[in-house]
TORRO-522317 format. One record per residue (C-alpha): residue number from 0; z, y, x. Coordinates in nm, 4 decimals, always signed. Last residue first. Layout:
BEGIN
R  seq        c3        c2        c1
R  NUM         Z         Y         X
...
# end
This chain:
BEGIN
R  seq        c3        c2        c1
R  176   -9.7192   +1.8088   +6.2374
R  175   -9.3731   +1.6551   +6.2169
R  174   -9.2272   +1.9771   +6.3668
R  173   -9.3707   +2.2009   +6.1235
R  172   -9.3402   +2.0536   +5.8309
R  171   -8.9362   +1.9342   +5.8831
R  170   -8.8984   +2.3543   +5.9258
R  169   -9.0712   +2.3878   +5.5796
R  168   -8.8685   +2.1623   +5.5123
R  167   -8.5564   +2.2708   +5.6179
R  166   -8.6173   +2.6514   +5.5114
R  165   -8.7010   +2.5126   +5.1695
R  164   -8.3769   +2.3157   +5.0832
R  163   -8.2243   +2.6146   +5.2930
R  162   -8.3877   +2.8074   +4.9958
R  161   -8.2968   +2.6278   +4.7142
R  160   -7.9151   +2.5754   +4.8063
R  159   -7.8908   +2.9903   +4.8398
R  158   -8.0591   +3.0535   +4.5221
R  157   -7.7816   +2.7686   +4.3190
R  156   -7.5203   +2.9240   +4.5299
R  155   -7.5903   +3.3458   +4.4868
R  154   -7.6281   +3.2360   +4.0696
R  153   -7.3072   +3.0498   +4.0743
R  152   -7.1441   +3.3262   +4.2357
R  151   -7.2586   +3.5969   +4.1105
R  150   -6.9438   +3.7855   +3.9140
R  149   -6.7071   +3.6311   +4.0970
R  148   -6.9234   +3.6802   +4.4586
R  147   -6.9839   +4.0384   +4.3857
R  146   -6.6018   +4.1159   +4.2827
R  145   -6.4808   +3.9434   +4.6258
R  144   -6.7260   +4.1437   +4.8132
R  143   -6.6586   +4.4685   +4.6095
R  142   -6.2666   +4.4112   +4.7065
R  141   -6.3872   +4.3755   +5.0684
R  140   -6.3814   +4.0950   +5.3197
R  139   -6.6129   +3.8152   +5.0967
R  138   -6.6546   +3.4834   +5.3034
R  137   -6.9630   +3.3211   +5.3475
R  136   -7.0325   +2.9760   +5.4647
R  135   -7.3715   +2.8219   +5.5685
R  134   -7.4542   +2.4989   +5.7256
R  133   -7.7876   +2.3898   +5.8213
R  132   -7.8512   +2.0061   +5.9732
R  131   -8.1126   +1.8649   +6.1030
R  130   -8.1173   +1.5327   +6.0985
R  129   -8.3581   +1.3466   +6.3968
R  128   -8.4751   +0.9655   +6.4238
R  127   -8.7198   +1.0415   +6.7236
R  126   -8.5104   +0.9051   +6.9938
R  125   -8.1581   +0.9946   +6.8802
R  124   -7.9955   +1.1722   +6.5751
R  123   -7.8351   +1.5214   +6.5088
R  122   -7.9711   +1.8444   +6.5368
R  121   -7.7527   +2.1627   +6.3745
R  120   -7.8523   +2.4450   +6.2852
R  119   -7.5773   +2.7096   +6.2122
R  118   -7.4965   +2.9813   +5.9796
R  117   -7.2213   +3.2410   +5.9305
R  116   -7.2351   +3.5258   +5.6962
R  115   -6.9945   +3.7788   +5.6643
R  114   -6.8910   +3.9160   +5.3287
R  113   -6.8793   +4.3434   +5.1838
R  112   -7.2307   +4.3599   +5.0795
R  111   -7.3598   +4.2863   +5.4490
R  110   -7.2816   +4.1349   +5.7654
R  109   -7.4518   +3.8714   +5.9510
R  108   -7.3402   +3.5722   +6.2133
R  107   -7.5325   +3.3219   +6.3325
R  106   -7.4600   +2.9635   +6.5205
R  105   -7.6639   +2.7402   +6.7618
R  104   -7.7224   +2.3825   +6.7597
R  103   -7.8073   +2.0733   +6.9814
R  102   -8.1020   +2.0879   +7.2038
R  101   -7.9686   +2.3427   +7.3941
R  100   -7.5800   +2.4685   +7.3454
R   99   -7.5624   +2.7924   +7.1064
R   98   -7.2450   +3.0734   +7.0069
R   97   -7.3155   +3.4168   +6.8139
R   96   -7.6643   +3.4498   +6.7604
R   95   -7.7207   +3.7529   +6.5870
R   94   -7.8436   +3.8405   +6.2131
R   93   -7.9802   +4.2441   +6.0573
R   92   -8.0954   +4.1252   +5.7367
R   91   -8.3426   +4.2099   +5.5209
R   90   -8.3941   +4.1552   +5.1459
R   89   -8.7124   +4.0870   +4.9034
R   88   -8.6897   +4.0191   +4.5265
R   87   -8.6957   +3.6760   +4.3668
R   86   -8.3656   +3.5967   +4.4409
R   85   -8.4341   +3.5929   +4.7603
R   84   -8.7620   +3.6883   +4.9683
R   83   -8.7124   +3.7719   +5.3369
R   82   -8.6587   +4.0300   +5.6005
R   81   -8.5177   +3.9490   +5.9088
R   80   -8.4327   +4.2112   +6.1759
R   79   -8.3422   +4.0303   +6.4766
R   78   -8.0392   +4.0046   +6.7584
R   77   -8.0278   +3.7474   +7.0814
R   76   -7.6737   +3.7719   +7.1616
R   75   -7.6726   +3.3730   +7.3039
R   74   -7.9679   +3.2540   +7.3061
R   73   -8.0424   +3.1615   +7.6709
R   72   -8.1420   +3.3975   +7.8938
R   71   -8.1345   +3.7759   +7.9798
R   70   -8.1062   +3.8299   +7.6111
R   69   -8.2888   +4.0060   +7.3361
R   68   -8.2673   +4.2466   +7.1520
R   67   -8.3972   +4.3825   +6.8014
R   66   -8.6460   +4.0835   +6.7174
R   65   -8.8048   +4.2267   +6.4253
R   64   -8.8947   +3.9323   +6.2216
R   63   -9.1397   +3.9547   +5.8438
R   62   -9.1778   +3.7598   +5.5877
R   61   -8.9387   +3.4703   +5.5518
R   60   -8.9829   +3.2610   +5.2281
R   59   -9.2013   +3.0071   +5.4138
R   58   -9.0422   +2.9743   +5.7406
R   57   -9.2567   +2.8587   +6.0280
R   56   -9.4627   +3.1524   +6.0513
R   55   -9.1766   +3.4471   +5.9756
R   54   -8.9944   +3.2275   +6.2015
R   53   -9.2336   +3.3578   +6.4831
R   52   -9.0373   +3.5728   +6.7191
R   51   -8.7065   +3.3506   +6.6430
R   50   -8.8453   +3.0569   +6.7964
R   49   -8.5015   +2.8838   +6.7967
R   48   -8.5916   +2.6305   +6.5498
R   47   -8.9331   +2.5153   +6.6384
R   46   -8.8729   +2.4693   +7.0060
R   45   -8.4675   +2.2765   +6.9092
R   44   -8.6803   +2.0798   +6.6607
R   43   -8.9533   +2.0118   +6.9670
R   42   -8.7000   +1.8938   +7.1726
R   41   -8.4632   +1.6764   +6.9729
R   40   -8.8063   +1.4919   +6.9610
R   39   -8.9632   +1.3853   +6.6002
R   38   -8.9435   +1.2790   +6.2551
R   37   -8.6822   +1.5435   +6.0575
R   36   -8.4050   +1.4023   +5.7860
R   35   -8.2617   +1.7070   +5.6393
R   34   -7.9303   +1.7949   +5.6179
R   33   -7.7712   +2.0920   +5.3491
R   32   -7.4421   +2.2085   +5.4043
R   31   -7.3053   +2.4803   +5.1843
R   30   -6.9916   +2.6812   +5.1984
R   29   -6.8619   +2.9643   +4.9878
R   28   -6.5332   +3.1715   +5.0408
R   27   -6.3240   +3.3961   +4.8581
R   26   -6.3056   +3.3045   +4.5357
R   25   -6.3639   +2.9163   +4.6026
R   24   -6.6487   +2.7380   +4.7113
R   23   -6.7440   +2.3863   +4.8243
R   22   -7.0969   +2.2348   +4.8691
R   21   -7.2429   +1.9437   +5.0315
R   20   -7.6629   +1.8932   +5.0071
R   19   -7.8228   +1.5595   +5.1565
R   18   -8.1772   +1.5672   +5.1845
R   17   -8.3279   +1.2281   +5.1476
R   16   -8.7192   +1.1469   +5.2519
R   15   -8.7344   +0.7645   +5.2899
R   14   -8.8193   +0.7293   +4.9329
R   13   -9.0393   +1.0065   +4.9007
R   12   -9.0603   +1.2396   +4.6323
R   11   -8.7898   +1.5075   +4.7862
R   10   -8.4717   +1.3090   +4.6753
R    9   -8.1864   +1.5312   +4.6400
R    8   -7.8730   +1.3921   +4.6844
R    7   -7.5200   +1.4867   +4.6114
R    6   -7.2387   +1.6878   +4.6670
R    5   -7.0258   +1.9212   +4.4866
R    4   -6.6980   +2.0230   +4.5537
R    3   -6.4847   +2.3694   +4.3292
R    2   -6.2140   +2.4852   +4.4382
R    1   -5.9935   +2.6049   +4.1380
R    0   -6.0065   +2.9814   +4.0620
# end
């Protein structure tokens, strides 16, 4: 299968609101990288986006967190339960902070249906001029995985884009409010 690049620009309504959504894929792996523009302090992003315990607030499509452990500071290892509406149905997720620096981004790491799943948030910008950034990539370690993401690719994508396109505004709502 040919790699496949899209990338273009979603305007939410308002003319100074741009997301910006990158995507590649191939058999094996899928990436997406979706930015949003965010009004306000590297701080409160970084507050908004690392409170785990009440994502299920923040996060419109997330419905419940089970914070599983926790660690003696920082973020690193910190481990949750997330349950969440996908496709239309709901799925949960066991997800753990692999690598983070304050104020500027951390990275997760799930397993399940034969791919891992890596994410990270990312804050860019200075002064109150903010993009946060989400990147996802997945890559399919067992036969099934590799048959799953052939046979729903497109479909996992498209659902995928939509809700980080979601996640980062509902995440934009929070902190600009």
């Amino acid at each position: 299968m040919n790699l496949q690049k899209l990338a273009l620009n979603f305007q939410t309504g308002d003319t100074t609101d741009s997301i910006r959504i990158s995507i590649n894929s191939n058999i094996n792996t899928m990436k997406i990288k979706v930015e949003q523009p965010i009004t306000g302090s590297r701080e409160k992003i970084w507050n908004v986006i690392t409170d785990i315990d009440n994502a299920d607030k923040t996060i419109s499509a997330i419905e419940k967190i089970e914070v599983l452990k926790k660690p003696a500071q920082g973020l690193e290892g910190l481990k949750w339960r997330e349950t969440r509406t996908l496709f239309g149905k709901t799925a949960t997720e066991v997800m753990w902070i692999t690598e983070s620096a304050e104020n500027k981004y951390y990275k997760t790491r799930a397993e399940s249906h034969g791919a891992v799943y890596s994410t990270s948030l990312s804050i860019s910008g200075s002064g109150n001029n903010h993009v946060l950034s989400m990147e996802f990539e997945s890559q399919a370690q067992t036969f099934g995985g590799k048959l799953l993401a052939v046979i729903f690719g497109t479909i996992f994508r498209n659902a995928t884009k939509k809700a980080f396109i979601q996640d980062l505004q509902d995440i934009k709502k929070a902190v600009e409010a």
